[in-house]
mmCIF entry with sequence, helices, sheets and N, C-alpha, C, O atoms, coordinates in Angstrom:
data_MODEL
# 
_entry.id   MODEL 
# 
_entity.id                         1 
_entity.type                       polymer 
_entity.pdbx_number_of_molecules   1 
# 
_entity_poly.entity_id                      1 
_entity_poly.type                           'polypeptide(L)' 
_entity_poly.nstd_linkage                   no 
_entity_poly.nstd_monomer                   no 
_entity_poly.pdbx_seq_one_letter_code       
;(UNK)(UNK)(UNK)(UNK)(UNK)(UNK)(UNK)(UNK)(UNK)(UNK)(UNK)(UNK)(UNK)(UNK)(UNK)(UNK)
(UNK)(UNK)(UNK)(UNK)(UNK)(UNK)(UNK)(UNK)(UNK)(UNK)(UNK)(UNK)(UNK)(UNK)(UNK)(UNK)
(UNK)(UNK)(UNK)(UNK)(UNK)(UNK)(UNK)(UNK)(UNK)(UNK)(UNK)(UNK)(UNK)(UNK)(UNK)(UNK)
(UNK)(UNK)(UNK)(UNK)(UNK)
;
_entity_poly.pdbx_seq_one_letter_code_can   XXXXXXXXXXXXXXXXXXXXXXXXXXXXXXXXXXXXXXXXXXXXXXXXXXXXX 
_entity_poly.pdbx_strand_id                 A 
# 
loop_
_entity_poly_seq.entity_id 
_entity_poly_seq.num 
_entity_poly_seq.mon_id 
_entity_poly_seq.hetero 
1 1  UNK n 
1 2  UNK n 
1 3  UNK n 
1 4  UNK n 
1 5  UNK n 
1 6  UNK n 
1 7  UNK n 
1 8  UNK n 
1 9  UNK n 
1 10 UNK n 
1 11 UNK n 
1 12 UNK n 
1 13 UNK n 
1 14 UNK n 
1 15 UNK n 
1 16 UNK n 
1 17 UNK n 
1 18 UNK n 
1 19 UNK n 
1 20 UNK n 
1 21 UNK n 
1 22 UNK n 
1 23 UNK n 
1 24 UNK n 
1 25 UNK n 
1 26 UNK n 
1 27 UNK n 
1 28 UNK n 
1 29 UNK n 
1 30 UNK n 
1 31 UNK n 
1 32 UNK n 
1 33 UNK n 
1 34 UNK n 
1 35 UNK n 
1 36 UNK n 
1 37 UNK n 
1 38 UNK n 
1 39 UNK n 
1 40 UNK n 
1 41 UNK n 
1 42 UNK n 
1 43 UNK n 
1 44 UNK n 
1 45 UNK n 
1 46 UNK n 
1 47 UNK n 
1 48 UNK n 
1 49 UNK n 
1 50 UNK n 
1 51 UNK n 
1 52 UNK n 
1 53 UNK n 
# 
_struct_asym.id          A 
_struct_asym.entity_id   1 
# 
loop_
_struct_conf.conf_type_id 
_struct_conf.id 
_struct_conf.pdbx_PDB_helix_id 
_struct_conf.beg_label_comp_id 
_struct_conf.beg_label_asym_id 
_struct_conf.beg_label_seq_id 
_struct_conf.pdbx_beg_PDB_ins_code 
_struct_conf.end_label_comp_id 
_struct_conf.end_label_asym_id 
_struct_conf.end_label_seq_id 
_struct_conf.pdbx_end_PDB_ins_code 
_struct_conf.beg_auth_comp_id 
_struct_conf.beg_auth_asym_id 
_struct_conf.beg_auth_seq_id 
_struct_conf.end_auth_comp_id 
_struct_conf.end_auth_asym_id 
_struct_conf.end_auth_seq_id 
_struct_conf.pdbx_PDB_helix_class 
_struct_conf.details 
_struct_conf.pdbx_PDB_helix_length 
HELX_P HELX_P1 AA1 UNK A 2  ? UNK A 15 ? UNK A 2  UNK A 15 1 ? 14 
HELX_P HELX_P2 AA2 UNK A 21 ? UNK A 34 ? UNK A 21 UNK A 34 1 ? 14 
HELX_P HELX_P3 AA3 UNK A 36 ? UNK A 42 ? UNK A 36 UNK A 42 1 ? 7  
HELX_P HELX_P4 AA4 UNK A 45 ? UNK A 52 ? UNK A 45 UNK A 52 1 ? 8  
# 
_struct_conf_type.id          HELX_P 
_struct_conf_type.criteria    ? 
_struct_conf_type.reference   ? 
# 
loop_
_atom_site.group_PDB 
_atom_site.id 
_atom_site.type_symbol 
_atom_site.label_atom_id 
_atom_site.label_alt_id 
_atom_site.label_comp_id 
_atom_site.label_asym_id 
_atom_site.label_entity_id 
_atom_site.label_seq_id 
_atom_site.pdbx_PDB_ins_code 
_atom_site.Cartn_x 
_atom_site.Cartn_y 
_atom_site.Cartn_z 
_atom_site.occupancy 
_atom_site.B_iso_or_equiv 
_atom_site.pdbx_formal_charge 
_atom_site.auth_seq_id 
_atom_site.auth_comp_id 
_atom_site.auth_asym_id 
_atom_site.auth_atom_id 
_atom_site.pdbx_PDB_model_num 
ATOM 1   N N  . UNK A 1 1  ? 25.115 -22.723 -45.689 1.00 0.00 ? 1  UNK A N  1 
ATOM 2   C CA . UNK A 1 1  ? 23.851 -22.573 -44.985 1.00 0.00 ? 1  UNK A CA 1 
ATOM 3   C C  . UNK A 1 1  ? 22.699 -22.516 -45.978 1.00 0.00 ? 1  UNK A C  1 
ATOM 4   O O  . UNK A 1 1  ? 21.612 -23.073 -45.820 1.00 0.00 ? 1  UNK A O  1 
ATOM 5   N N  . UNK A 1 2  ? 23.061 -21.786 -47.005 1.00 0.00 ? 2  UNK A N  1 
ATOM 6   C CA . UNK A 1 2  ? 22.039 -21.811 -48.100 1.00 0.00 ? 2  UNK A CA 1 
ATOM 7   C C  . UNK A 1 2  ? 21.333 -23.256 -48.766 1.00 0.00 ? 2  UNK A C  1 
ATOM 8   O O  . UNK A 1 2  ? 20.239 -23.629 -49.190 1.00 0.00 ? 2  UNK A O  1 
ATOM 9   N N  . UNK A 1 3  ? 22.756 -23.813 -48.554 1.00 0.00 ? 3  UNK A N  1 
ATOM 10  C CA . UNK A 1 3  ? 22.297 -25.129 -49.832 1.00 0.00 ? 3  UNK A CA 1 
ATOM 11  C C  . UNK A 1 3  ? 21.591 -25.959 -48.617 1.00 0.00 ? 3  UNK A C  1 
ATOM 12  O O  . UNK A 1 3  ? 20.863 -26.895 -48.947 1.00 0.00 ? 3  UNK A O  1 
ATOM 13  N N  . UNK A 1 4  ? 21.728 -25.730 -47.516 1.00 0.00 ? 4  UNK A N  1 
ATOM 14  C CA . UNK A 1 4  ? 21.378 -26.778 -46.510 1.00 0.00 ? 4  UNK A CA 1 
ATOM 15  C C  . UNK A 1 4  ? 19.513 -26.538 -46.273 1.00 0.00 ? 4  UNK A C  1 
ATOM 16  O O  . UNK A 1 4  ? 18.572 -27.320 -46.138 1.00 0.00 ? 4  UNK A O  1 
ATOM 17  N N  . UNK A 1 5  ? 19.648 -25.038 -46.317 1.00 0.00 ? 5  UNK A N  1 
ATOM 18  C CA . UNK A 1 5  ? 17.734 -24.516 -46.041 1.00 0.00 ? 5  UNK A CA 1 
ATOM 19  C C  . UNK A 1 5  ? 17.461 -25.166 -47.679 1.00 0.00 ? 5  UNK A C  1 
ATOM 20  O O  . UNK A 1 5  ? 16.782 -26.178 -47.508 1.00 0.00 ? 5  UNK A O  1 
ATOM 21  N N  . UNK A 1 6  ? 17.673 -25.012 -48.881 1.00 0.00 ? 6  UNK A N  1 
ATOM 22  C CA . UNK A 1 6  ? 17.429 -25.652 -50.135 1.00 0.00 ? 6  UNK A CA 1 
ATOM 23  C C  . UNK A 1 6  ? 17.270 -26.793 -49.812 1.00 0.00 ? 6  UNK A C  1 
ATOM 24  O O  . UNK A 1 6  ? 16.082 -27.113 -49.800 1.00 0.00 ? 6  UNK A O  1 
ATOM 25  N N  . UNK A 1 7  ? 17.959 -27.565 -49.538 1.00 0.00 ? 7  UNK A N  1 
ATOM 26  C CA . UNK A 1 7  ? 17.894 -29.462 -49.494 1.00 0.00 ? 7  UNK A CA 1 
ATOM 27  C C  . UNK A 1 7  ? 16.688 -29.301 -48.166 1.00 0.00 ? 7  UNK A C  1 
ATOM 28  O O  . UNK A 1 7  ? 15.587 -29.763 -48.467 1.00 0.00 ? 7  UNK A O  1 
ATOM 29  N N  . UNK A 1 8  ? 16.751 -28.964 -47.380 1.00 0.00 ? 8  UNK A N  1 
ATOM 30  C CA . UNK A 1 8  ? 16.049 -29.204 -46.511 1.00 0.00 ? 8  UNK A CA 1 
ATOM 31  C C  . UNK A 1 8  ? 14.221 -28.520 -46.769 1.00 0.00 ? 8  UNK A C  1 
ATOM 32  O O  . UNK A 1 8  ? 13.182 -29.126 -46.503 1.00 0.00 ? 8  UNK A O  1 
ATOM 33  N N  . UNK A 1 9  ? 14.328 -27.420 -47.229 1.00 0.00 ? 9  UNK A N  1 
ATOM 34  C CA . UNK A 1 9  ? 12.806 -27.545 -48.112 1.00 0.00 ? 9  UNK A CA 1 
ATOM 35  C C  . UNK A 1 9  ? 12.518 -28.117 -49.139 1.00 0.00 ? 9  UNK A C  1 
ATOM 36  O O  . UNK A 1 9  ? 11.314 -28.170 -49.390 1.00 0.00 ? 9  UNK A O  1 
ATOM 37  N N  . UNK A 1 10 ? 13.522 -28.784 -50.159 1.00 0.00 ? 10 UNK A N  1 
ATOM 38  C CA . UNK A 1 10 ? 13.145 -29.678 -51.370 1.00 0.00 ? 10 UNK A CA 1 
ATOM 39  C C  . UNK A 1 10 ? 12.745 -31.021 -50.682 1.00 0.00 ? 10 UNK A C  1 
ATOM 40  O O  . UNK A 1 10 ? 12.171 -31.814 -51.429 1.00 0.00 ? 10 UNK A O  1 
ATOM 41  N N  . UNK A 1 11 ? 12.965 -31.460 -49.260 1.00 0.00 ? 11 UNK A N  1 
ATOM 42  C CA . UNK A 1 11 ? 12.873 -32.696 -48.977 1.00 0.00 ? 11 UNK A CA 1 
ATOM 43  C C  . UNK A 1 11 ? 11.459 -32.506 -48.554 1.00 0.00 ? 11 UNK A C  1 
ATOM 44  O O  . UNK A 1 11 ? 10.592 -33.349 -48.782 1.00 0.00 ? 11 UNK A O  1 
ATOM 45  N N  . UNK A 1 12 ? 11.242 -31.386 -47.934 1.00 0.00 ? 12 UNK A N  1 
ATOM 46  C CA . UNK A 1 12 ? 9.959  -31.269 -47.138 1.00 0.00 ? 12 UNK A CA 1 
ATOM 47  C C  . UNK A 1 12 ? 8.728  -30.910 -48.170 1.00 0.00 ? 12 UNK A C  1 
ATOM 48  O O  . UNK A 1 12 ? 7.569  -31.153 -47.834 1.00 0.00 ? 12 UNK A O  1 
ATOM 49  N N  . UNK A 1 13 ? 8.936  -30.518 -49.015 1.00 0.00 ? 13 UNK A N  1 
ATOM 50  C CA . UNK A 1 13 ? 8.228  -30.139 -50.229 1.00 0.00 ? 13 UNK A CA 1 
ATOM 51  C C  . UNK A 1 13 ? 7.923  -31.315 -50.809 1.00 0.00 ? 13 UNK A C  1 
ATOM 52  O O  . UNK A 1 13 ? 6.803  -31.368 -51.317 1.00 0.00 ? 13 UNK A O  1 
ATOM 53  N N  . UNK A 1 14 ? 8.521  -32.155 -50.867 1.00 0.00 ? 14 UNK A N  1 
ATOM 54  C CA . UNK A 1 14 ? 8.696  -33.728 -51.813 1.00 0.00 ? 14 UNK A CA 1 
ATOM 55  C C  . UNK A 1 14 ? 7.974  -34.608 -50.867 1.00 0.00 ? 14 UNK A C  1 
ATOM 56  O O  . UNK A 1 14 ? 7.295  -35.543 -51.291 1.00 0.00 ? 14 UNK A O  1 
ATOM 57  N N  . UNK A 1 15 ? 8.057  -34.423 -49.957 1.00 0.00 ? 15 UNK A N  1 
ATOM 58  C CA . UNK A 1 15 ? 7.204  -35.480 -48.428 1.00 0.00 ? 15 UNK A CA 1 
ATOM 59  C C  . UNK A 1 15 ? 6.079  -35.005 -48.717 1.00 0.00 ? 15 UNK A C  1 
ATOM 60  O O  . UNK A 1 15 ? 5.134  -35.695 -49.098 1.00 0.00 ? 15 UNK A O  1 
ATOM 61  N N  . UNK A 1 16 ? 6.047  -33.514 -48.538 1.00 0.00 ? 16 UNK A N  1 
ATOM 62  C CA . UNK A 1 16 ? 4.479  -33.394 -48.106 1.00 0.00 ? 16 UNK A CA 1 
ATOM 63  C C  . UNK A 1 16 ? 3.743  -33.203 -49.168 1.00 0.00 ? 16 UNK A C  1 
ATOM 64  O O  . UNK A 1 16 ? 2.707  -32.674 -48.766 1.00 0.00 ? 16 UNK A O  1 
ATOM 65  N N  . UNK A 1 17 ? 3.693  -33.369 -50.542 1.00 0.00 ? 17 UNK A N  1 
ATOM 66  C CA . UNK A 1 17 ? 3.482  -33.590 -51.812 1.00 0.00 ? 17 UNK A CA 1 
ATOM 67  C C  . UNK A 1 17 ? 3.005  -34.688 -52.553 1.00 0.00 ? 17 UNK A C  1 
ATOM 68  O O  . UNK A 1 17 ? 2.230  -34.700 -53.509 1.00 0.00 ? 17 UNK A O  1 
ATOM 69  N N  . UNK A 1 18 ? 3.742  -35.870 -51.809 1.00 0.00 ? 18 UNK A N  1 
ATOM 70  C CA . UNK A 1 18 ? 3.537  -37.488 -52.600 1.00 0.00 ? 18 UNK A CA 1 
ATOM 71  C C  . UNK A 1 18 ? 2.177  -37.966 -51.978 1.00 0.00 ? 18 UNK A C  1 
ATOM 72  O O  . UNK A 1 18 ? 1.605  -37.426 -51.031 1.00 0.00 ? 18 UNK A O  1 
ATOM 73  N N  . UNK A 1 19 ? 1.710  -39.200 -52.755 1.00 0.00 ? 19 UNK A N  1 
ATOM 74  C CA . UNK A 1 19 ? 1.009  -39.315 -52.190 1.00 0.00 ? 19 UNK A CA 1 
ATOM 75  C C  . UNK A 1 19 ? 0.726  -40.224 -51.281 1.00 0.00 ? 19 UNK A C  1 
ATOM 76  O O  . UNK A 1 19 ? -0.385 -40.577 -50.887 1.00 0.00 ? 19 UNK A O  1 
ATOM 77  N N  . UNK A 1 20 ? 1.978  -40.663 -50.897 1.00 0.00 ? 20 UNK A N  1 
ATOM 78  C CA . UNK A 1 20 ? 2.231  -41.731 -49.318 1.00 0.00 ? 20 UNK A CA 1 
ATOM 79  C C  . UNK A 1 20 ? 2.645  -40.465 -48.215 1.00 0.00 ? 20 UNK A C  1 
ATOM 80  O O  . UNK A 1 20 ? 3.673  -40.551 -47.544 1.00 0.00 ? 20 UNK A O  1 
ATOM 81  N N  . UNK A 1 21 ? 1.697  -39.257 -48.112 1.00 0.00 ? 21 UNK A N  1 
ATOM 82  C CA . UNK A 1 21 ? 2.299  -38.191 -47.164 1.00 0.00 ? 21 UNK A CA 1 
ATOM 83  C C  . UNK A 1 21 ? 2.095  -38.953 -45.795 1.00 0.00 ? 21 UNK A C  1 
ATOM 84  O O  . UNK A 1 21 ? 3.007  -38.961 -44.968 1.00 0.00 ? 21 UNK A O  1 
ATOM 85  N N  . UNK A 1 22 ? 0.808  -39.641 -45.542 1.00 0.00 ? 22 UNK A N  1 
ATOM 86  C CA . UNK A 1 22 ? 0.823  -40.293 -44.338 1.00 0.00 ? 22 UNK A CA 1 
ATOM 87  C C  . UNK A 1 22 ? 1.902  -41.094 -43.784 1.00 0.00 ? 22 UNK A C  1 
ATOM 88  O O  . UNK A 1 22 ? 2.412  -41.022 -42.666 1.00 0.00 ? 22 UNK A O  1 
ATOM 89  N N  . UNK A 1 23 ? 2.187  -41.931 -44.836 1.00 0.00 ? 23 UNK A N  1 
ATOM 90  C CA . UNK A 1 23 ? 3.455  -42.883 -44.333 1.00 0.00 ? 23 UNK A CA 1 
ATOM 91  C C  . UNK A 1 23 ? 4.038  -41.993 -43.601 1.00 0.00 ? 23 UNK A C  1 
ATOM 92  O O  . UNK A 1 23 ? 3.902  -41.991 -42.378 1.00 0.00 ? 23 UNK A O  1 
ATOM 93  N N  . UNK A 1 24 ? 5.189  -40.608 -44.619 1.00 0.00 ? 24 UNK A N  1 
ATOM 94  C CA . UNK A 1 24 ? 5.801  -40.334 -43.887 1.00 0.00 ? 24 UNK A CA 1 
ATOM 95  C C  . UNK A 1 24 ? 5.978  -39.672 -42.930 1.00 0.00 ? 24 UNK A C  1 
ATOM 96  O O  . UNK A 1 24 ? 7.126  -39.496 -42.520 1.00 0.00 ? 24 UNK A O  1 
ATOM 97  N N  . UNK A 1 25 ? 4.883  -39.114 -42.300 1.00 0.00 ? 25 UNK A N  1 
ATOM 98  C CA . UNK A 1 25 ? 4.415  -38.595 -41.121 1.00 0.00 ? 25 UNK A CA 1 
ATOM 99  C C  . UNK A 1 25 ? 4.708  -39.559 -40.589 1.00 0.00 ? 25 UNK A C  1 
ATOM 100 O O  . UNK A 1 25 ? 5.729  -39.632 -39.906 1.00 0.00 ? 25 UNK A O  1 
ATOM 101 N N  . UNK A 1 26 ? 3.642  -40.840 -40.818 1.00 0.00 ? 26 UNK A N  1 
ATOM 102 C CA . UNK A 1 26 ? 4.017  -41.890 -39.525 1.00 0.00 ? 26 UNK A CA 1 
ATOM 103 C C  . UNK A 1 26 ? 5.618  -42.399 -39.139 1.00 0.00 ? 26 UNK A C  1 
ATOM 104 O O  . UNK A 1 26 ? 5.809  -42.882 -38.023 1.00 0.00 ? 26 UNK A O  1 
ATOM 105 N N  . UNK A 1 27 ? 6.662  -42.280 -40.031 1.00 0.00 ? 27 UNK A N  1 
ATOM 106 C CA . UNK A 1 27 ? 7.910  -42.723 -39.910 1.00 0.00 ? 27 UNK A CA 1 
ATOM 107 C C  . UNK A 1 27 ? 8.770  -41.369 -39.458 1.00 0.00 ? 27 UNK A C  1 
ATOM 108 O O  . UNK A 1 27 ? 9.855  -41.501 -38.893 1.00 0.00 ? 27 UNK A O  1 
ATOM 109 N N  . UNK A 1 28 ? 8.405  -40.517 -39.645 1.00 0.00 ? 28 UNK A N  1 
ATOM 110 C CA . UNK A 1 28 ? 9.136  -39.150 -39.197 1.00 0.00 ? 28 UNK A CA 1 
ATOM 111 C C  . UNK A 1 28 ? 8.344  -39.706 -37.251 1.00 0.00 ? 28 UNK A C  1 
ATOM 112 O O  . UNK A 1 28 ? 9.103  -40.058 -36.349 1.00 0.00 ? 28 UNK A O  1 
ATOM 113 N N  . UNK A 1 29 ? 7.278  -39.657 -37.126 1.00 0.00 ? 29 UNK A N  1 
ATOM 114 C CA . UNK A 1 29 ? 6.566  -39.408 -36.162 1.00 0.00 ? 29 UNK A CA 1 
ATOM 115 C C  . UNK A 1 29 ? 7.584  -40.547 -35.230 1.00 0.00 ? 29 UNK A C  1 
ATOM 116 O O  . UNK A 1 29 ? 8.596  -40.294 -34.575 1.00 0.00 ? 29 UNK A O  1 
ATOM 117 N N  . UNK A 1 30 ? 6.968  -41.713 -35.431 1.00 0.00 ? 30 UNK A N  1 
ATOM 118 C CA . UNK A 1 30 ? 8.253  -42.756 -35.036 1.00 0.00 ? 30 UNK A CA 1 
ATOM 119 C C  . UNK A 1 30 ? 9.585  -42.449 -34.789 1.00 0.00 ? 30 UNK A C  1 
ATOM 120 O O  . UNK A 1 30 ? 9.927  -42.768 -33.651 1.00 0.00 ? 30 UNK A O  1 
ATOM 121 N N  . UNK A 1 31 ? 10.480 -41.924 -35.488 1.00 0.00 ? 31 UNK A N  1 
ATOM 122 C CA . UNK A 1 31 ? 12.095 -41.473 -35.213 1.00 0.00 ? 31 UNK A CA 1 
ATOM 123 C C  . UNK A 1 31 ? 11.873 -40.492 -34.067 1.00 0.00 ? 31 UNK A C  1 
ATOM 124 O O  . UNK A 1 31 ? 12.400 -40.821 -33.004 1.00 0.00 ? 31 UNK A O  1 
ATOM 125 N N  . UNK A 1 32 ? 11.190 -39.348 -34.087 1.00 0.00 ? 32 UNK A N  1 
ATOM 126 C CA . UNK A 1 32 ? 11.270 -38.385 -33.055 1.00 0.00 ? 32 UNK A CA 1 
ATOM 127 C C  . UNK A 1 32 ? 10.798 -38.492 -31.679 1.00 0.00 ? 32 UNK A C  1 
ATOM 128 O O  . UNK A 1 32 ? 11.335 -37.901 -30.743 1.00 0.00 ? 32 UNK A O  1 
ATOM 129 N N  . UNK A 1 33 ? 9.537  -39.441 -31.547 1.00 0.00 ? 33 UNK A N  1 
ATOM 130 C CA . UNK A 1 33 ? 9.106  -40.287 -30.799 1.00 0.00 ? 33 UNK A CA 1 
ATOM 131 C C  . UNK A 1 33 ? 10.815 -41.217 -30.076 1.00 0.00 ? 33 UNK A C  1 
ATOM 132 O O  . UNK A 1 33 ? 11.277 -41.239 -28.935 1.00 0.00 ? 33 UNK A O  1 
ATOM 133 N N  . UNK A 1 34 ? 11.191 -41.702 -31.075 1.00 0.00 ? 34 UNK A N  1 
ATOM 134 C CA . UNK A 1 34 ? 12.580 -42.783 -29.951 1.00 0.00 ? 34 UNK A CA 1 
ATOM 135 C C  . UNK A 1 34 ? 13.155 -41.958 -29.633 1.00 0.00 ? 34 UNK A C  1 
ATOM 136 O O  . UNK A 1 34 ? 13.439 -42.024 -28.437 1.00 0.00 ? 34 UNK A O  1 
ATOM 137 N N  . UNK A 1 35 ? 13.778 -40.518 -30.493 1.00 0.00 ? 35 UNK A N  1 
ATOM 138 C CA . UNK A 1 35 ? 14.776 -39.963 -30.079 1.00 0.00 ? 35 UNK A CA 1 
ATOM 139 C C  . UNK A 1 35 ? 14.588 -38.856 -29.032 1.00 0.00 ? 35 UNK A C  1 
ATOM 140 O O  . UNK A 1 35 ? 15.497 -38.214 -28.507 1.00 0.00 ? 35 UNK A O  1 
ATOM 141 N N  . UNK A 1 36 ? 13.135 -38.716 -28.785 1.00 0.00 ? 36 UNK A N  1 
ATOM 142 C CA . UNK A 1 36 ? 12.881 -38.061 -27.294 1.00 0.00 ? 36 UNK A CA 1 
ATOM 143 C C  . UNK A 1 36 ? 12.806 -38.939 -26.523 1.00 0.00 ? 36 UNK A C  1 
ATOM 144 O O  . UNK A 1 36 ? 13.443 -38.567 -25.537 1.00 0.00 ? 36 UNK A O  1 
ATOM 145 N N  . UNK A 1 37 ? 12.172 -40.482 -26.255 1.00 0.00 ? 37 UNK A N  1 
ATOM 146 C CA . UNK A 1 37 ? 12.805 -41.258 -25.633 1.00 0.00 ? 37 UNK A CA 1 
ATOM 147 C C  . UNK A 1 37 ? 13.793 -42.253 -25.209 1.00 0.00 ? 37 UNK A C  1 
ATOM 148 O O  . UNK A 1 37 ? 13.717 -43.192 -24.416 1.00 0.00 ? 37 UNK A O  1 
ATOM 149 N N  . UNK A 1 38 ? 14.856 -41.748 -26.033 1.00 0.00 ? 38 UNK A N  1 
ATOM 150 C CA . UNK A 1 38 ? 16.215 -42.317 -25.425 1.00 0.00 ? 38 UNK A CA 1 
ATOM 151 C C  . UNK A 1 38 ? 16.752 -41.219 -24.870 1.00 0.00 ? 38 UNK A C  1 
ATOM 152 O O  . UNK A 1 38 ? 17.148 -41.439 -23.725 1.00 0.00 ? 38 UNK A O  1 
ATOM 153 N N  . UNK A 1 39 ? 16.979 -39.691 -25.395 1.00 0.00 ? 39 UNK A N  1 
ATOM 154 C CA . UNK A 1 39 ? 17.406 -39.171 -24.908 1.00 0.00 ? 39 UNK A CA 1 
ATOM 155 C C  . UNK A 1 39 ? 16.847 -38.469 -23.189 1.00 0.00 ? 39 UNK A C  1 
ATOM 156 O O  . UNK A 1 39 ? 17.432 -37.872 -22.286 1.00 0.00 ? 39 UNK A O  1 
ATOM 157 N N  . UNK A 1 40 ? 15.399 -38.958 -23.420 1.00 0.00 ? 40 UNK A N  1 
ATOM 158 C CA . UNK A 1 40 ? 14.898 -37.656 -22.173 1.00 0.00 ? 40 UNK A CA 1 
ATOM 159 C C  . UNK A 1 40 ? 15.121 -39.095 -21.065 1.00 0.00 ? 40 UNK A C  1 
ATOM 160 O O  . UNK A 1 40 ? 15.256 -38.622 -19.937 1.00 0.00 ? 40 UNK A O  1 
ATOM 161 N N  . UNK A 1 41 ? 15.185 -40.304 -21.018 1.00 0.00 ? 41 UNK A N  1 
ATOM 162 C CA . UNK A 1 41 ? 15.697 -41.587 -20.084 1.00 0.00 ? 41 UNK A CA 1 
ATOM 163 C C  . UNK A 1 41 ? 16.961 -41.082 -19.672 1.00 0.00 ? 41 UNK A C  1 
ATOM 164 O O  . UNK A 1 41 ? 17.203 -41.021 -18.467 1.00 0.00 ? 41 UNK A O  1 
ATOM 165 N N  . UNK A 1 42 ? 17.808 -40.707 -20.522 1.00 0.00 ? 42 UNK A N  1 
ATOM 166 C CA . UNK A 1 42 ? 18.980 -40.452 -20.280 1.00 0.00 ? 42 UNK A CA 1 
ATOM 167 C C  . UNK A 1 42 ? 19.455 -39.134 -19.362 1.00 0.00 ? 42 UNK A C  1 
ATOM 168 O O  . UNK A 1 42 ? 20.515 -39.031 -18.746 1.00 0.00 ? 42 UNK A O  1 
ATOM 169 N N  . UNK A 1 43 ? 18.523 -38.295 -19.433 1.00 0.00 ? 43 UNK A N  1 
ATOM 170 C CA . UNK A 1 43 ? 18.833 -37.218 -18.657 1.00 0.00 ? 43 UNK A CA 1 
ATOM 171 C C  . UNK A 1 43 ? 17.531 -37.121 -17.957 1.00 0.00 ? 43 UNK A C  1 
ATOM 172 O O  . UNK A 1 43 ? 16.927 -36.134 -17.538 1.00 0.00 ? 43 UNK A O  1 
ATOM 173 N N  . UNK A 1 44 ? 17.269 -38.282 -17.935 1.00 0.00 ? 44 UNK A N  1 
ATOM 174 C CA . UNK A 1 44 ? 15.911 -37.817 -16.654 1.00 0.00 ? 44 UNK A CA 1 
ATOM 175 C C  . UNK A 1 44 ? 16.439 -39.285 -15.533 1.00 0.00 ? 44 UNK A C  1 
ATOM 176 O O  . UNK A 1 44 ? 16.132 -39.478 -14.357 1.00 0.00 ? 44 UNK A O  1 
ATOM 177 N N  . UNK A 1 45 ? 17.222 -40.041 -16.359 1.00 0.00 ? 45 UNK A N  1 
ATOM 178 C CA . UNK A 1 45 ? 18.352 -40.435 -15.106 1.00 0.00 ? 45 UNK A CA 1 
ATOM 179 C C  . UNK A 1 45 ? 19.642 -40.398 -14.155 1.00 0.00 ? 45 UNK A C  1 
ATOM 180 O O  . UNK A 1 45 ? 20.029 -41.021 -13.166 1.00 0.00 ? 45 UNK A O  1 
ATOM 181 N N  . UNK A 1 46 ? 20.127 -39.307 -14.992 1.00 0.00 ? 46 UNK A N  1 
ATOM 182 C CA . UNK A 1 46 ? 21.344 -38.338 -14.735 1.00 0.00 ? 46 UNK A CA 1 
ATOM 183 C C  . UNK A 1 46 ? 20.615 -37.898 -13.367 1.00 0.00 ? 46 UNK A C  1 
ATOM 184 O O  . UNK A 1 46 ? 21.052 -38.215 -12.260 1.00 0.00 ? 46 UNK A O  1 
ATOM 185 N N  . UNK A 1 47 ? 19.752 -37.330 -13.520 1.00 0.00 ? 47 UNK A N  1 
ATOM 186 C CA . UNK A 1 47 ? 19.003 -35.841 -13.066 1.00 0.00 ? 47 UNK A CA 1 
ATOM 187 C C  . UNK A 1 47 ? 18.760 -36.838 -11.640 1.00 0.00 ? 47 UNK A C  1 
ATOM 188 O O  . UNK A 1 47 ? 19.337 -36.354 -10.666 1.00 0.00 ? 47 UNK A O  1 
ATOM 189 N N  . UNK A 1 48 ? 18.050 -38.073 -11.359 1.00 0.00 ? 48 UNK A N  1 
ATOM 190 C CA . UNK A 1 48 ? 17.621 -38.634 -10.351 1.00 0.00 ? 48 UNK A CA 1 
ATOM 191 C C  . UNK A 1 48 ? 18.847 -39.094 -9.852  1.00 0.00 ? 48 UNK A C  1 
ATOM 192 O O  . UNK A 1 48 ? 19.001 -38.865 -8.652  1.00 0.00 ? 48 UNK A O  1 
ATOM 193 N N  . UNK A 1 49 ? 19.792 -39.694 -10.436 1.00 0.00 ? 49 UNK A N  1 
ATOM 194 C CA . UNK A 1 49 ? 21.668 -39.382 -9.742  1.00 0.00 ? 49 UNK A CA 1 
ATOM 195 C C  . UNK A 1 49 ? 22.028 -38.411 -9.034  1.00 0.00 ? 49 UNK A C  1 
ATOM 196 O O  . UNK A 1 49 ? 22.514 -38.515 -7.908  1.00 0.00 ? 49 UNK A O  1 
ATOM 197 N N  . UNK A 1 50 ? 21.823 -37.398 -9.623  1.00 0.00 ? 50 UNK A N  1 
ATOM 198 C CA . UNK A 1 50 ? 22.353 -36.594 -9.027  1.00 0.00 ? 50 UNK A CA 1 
ATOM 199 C C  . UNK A 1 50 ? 21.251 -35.654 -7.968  1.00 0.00 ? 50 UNK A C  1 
ATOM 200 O O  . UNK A 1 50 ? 21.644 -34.744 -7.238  1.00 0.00 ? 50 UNK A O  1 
ATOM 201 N N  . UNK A 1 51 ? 20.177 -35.996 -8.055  1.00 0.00 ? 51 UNK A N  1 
ATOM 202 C CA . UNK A 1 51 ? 19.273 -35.396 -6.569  1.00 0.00 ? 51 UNK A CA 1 
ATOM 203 C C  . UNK A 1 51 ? 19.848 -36.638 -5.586  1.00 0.00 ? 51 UNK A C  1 
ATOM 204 O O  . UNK A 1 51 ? 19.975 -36.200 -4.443  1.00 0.00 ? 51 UNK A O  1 
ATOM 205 N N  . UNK A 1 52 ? 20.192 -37.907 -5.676  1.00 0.00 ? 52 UNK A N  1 
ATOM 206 C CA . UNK A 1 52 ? 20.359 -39.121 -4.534  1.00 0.00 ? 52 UNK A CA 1 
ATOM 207 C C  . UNK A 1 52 ? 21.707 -38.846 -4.047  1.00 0.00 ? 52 UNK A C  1 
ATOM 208 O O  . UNK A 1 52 ? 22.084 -39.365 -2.996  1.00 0.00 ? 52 UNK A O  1 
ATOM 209 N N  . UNK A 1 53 ? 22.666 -37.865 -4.903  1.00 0.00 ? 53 UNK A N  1 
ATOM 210 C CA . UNK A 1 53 ? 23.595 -37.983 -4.081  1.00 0.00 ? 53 UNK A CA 1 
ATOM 211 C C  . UNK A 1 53 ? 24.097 -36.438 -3.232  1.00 0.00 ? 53 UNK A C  1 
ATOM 212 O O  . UNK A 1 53 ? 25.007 -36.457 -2.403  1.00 0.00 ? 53 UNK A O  1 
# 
């Protein structure tokens, strides 16, 4: 758990540091962006399944 909070603030430290920080905002922003919309399609069509039946 330790080494994982370490890697995971050395990465965030190193992003928000360089000086392409925008890029990676915009490419972080992008991934989380699809992955709330594939997943919330997916259970926001479950969800209308199962009120129709």
């Amino acid at each position: 758990m330790g080494f994982f909070f370490f890697g995971i603030s050395t990465v965030s430290w190193v992003i928000c540091t360089t000086s392409r920080r925008k890029e990676w905002a915009d490419i972080m922003l992008d991934y989380v962006h699809h992955k709330r919309c594939s997943f919330l399609s997916n259970s926001w069509a479950s969800f209308l399944k199962r009120l129709k039946s």
